[in-house]
N, C-alpha and C positions, 0 to 999 in steps of 0.2 A: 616389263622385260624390254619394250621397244625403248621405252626414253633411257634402262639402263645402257641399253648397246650405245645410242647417242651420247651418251654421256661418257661412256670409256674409249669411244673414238676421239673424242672432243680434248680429251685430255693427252691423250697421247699425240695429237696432235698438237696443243699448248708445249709439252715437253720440248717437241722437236725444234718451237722457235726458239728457245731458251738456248739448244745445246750448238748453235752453230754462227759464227762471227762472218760477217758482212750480212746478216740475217739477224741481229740485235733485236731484244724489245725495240719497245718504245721508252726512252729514259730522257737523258738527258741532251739526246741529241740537237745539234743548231747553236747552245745559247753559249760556244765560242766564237760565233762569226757576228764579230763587234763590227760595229758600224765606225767608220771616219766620222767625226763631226769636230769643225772646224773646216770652212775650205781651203784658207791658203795653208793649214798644216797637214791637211791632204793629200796636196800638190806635192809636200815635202816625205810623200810615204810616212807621214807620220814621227820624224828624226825632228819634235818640237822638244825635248825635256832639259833645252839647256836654253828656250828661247824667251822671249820677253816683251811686254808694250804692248800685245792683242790680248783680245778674251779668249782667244784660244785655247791657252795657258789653262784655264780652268780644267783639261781635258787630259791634259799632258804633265804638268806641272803646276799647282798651286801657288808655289815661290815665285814663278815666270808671271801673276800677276803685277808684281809689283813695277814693272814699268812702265804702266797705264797712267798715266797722268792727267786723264780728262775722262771723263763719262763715256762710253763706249756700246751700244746698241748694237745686235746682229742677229740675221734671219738667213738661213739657208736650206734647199731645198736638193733633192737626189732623184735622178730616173737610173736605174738599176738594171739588169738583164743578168741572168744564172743561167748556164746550160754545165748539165751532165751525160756522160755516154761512155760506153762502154766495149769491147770487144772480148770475147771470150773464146779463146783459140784452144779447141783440146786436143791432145797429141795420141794417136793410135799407138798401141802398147803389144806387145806380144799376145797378151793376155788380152779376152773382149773386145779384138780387132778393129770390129765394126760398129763397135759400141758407138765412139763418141758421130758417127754420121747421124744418129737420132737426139746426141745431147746439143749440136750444133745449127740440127732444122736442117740438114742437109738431103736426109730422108723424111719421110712422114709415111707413118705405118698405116695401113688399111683398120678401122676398128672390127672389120668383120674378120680379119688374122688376131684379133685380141689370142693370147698363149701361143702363138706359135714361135716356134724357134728359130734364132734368126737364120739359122743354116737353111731349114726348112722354107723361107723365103725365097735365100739365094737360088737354090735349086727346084726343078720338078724330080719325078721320080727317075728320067730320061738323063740326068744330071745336063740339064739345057737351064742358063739361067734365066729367071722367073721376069716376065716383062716387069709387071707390076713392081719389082721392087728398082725402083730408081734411085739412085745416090747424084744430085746435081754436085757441080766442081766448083769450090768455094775458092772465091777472088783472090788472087792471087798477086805479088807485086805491089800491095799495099803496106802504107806502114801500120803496123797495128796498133799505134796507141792515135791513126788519125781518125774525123770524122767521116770520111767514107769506107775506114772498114769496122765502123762499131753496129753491134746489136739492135741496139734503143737509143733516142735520142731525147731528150726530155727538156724542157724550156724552165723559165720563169722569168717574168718582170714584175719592178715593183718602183712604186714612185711615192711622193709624199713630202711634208717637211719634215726634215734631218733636224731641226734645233733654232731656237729661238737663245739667244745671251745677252746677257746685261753684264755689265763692271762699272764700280763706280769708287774713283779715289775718296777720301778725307783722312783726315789728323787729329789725333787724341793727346794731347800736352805737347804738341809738336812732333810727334811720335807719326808717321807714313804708314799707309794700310789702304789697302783695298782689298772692295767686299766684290763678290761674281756669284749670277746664277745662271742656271740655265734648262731649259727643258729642253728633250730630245727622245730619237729615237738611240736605243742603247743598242740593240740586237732588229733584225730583221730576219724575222727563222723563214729559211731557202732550204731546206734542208729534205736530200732525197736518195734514198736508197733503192737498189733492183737487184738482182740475181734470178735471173730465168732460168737455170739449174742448182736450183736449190736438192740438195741430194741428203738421205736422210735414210742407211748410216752413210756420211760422206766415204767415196772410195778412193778418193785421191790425196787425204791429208789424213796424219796420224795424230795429229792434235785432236781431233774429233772422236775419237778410239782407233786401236790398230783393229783392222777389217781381217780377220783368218781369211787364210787363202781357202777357194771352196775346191773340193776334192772330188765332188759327185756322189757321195754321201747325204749331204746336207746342203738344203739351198736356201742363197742367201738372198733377203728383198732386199730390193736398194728403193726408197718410193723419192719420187721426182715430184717436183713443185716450182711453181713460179709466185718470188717472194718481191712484194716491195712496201715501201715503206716512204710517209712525206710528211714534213711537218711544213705549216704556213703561218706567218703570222709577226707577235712584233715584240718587245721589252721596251717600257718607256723607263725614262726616270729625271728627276731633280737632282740634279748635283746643284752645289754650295760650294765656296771657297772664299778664304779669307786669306791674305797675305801680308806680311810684316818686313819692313825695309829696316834691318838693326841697322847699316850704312850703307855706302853707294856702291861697296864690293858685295854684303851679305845681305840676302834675303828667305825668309822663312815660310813655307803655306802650310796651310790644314783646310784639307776637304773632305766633306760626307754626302753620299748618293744612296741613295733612295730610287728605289726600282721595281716595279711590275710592268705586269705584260699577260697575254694570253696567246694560246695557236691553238690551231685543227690539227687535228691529229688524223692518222687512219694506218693502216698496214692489213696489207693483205694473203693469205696461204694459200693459194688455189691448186690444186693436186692436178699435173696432168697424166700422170699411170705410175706402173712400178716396171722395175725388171727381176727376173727369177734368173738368179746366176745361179749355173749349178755347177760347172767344171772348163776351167779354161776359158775355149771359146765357143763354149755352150750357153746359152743364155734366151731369155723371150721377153718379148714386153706384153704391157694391155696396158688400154687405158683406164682411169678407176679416176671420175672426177669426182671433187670435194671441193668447199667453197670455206673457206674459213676469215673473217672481216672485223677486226677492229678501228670503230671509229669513234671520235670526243673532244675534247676540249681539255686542256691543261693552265692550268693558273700558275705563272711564276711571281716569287718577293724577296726581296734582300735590300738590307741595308749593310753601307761598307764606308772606310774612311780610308783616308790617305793622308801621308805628310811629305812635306817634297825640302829642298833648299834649291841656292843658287847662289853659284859663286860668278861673279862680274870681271872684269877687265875692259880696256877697250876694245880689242881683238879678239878677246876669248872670253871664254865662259865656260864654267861645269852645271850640269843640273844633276838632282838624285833625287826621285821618286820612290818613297816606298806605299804600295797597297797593303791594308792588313787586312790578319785573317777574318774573313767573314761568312756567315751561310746562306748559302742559295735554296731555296725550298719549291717545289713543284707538286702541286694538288691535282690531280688528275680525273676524270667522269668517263667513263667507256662504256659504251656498249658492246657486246661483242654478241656475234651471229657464226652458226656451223651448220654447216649442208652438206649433204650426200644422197646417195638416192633410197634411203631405207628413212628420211625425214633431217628434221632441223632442231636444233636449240638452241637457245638464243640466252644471256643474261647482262646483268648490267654494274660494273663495279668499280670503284672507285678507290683511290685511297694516297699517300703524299709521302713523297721522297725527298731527302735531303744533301747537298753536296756541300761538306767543309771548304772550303780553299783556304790553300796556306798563304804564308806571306808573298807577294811579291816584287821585286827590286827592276828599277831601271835608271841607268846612269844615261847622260849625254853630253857629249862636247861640240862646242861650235868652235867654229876662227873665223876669221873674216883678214883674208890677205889684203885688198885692199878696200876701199869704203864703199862699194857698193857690191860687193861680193861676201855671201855668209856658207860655209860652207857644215853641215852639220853632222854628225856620228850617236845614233842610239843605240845601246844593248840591253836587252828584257830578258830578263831570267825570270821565271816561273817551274817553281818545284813539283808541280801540277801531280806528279807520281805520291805524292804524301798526302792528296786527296781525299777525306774520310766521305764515300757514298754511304748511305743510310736508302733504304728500300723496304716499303713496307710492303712487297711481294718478295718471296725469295728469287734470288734469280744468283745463281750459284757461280753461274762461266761470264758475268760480267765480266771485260778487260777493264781494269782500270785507264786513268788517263797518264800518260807518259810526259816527262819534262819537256819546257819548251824553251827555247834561245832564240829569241829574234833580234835578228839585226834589221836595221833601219838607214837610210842614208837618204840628206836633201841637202838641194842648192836652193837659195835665192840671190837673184842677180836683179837689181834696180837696173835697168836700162837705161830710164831718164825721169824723172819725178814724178810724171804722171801714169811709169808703165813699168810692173817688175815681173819677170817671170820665174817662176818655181820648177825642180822637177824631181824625184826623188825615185827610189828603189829600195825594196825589204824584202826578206826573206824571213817566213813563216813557219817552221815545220808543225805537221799536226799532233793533237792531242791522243792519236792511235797509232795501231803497229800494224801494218798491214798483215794477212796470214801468208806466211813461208817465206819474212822476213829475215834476213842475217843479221840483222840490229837489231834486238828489240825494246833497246830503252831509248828510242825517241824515232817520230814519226816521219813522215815524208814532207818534203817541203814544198810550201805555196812562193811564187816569184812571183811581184808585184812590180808594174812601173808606172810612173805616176809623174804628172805633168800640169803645169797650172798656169794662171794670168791675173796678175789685179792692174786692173784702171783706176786710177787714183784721183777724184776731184775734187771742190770745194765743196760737195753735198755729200761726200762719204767714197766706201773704197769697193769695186764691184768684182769680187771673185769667180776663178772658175776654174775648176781643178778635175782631171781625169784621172782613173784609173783599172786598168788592164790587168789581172791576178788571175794566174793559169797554175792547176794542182795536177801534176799527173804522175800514178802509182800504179803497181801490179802485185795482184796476188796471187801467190807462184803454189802449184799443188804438183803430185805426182801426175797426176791426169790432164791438166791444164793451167792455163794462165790468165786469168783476167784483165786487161787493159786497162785503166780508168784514168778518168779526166773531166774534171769540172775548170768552167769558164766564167769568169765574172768582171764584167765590164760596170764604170758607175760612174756619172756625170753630177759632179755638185756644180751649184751656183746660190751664190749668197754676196750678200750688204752690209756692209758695216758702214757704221753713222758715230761719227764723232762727235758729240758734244762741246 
């Protein structure tokens, strides 16, 4: 009878992470946040699919190899920095007044008042209000989506080599080709979720279920949590490419990549009480803790190809890249642990998920007005909503992933022959819909700027390329609004050697 009680908490607990969004499993989160590799196409935000004559091309465009015309070597390396944070501002309502002073930390209840009512607080029987119950006065005059008025603050750095590349021209009956490969890091999972009101049934969004209003009849639990969620870790892979010069306007590539990787996983449920709404602005809290913890290892693999062209001029150029559809697959090992104060259970499971991707396109145009000025334009369409996830846990209130259009834009300006500098900008939106969106087929946007430098000398060409990418979203409910904003700063520097 004890391990049944543990066992039907346990799961009813399991449920609640299922039924509520910015509170996700653990799925497929992180392995959109591609890694730059290539420095100087870096510098360019990435706007390389209509460029040519580096190994960069292998990354961007296959076709864009073909204007390599000697052997080419490249090693480069990344220091990283990720911060997230957040502000969570909830707005007093007619209704549960003084509710949100305890979802904001504003107040903190006595646990020896566990059930009492929050009027019964405010007042003694004298109607003299109660010392003990304090409400401090939240800062005021700040902007809310800045870091001095968020919640939590959470870091990450990470460093390491970004990619090693080779290219190497030859001729087959007179016929132009060069071969590229390259190892790398593909993905670097940074990836991290929080919500310290975690509310469960949620009372401020009807996506969640519509909440009946409580009449004093019937009372309703709202049980409270504080949810987070982090993945760490990395996706390597081999790309390949080969590229065919049909003449000095047309050129052709085909690449195939090869990919794994592993992270740490972990997400955790921690119960800090419940409230008993009964009528209006009647209501009480108690504390009631619970510890609920998954943590593990997740194994990703996928292999995928690509065909690109490229059209030449002196001035101009087109590139078109297309990705095909391929699947990504994720084998997962958890343990997972539940605590309360009547005991624990604990068990261990495993099992592997699959995400389709459908095709994806991206065109680019360069000009170069005069001969040491290149000026470049990418656009990335990805139908990402046509998506087929495969899960072999159910998991019902998945959101799928939403389309995505990125634009891209870079300069390169040759200065003097020994000295060129790069700079570039893109705009990202993401793969999700924040809750109490007015859009919801397509996600919020990342702004990225990006800036770079190669020293050019008789021993090869010494790159170094920054970039700055700031994402900030709110999830808008009846009850409140969440702020959010992730930061991510990244330093490459890398070598190329010409043969």
């Amino acid at each position: 009878m004890y391990m049944k009680k543990i066992i039907i908490t346990f799961l009813s607990i399991t449920s609640i992470i299922i039924a509520q969004n910015r509170g996700n499993n653990l799925s497929f989160q992180g392995i959109d946040n591609f890694n730059n590799q290539g420095v100087k196409a870096a510098a360019m935000a990435g706007a390389y699919t209509s460029q040519s004559g580096m190994v960069d091309a292998l990354h961007y465009n296959p076709a864009g190899l073909s204007g390599i015309t000697s052997i080419q070597i490249s090693a480069a390396t990344n220091f990283s920095n990720n911060k997230w944070f957040e502000n969570q501002v909830y707005r007093p309502n007619r209704y549960f007044v003084t509710l949100p002073f305890y979802l904001e930390r504003l107040y903190t209840p006595d646990p020896a008042q566990n059930g009492m009512f929050d009027h019964e607080r405010l007042w003694t029987e004298d109607f003299l209000i109660d010392s003990n119950y304090v409400v401090n006065f939240p800062e005021t005059g700040l902007d809310p989506q800045s870091e001095d008025a968020a919640n939590w603050i959470k870091k990450n750095d990470n460093s390491g080599l970004s990619s090693i590349m080779a290219a190497m021209p030859f001729s087959i009956s007179n016929q132009k080709f060069v071969a590229a490969i390259s190892y790398g890091r593909e993905v670097t999972f940074a990836d991290y979720d929080r919500n310290e009101t975690f509310l469960d049934p949620h009372i401020g969004y009807d996506s969640y279920g519509q909440i009946s209003r409580v009449n004093g009849n019937d009372t309703l639990v709202v049980n409270w949590f504080d949810y987070a969620r982090e993945r760490t870790g990395e996706i390597d892979n081999i790309n390949a490419a080969i590229s065919y010069e049909l003449n000095e306007n047309f050129s052709f590539g085909l690449g195939a990549k090869i990919s794994w990787g592993q992270s740490d996983d972990r997400q955790t449920l921690d119960k800090i009480g419940y409230f008993d709404l009964v009528q209006q602005n009647r209501f009480r809290f108690s504390y009631d803790t619970t510890y609920h913890y998954i943590s593990g290892k997740s194994d990703y693999s996928s292999t995928a190809f690509n065909v690109g062209i490229l059209f030449q001029l002196d001035k101009f150029s087109v590139g078109l890249k297309v990705d095909l559809p391929y699947t990504f697959t994720r084998e997962y090992s958890y343990e997972e642990q539940f605590m309360d104060s009547t005991g624990s259970f604990s068990r261990s499971f495993s099992g592997a998920d699959e995400a389709k991707f459908p095709m994806v396109y991206t065109a680019g145009i360069s000009f170069s007005p005069v001969n040491n000025i290149t000026l470049a334009i990418d656009y990335q369409y990805a139908p990402y909503s046509e998506t087929e996830f495969e899960f072999s846990s159910a998991d019902t209130t998945f959101n799928n992933w939403v389309d995505q259009e990125v634009f891209r834009f870079g300069l390169d300006y040759k200065a003097f022959e020994f000295l060129s500098l790069q700079a570039g900008y893109k705009q990202v939106p993401q793969t999700f819909v924040p809750d109490g969106a007015a859009i919801k087929d397509s996600g919020p946007k990342a702004e990225s700027i990006n800036a770079g430098i190669g020293v050019h000398t008789d021993y090869g060409s010494i790159h170094l390329a920054y970039e700055y990418r700031v994402l900030r979203y709110y999830d808008s409910y009846y009850s409140n609004t969440n702020y959010n904003t992730t930061q991510f700063s990244n330093l490459m520097i890398g070598y190329n050697l010409t043969l």
